[in-house]
C-alpha positions as CSV (number, residue, x, y, z in Angstrom):
1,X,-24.2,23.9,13.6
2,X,-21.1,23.3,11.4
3,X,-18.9,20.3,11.8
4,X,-15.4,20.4,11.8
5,X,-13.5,18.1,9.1
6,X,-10.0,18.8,9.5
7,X,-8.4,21.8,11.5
8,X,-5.3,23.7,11.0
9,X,-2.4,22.3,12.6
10,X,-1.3,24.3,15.9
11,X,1.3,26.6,16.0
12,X,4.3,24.1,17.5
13,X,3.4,22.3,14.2
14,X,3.6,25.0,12.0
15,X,6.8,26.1,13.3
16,X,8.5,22.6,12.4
17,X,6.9,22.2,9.4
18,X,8.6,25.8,8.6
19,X,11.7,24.3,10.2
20,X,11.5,20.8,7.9
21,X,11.2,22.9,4.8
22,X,14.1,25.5,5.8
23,X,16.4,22.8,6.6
24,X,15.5,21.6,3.2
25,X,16.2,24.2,1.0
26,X,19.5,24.8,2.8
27,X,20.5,21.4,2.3
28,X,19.5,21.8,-1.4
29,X,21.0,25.4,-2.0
30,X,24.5,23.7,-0.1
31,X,24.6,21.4,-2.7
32,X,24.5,23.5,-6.2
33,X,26.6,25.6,-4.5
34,X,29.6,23.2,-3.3
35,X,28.5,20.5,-6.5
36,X,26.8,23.6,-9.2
37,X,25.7,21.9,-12.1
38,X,25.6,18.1,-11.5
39,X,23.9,18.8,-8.2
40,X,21.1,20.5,-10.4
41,X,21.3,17.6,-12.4
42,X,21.3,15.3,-9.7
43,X,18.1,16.8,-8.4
44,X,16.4,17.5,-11.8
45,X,16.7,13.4,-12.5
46,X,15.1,12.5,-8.6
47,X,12.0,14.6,-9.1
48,X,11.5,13.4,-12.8
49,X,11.5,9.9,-11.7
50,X,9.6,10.9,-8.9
51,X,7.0,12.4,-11.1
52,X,7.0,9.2,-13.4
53,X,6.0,7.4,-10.6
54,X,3.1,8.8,-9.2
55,X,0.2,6.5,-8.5
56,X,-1.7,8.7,-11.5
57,X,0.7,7.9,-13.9
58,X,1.5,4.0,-13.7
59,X,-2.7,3.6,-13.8
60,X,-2.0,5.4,-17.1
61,X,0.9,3.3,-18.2
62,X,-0.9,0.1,-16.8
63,X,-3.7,0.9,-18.8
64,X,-2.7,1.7,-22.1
């Protein structure tokens, strides 16, 4: 008989997970539009930092 691992989240949870990434993208999509290019820039710089950060990369940078 199979075990279950991990289960798919109920439907209530799907909807506010759909509602977290809505609210978002609005939030984002607000801010190119009212700031254009320095809000891309903005958010270009957070998720390069964010992506020199990741616990991958420093145990590549610690171990070099």
């Amino acid at each position: 008989m199979p075990r279950w691992l991990k289960r798919g989240m109920d439907a209530s949870a799907i909807k506010a997970a759909d509602a977290k990434v809505r609210e978002t993208v609005e939030g984002i999509l607000a801010q190119v539009d009212e700031r254009k290019d320095a809000a891309i820039r903005e958010l270009s710089e957070r998720s390069t930092r964010s992506a020199e950060t990741t616990p991958s990369r420093i145990s590549l940078v610690n171990s070099a």
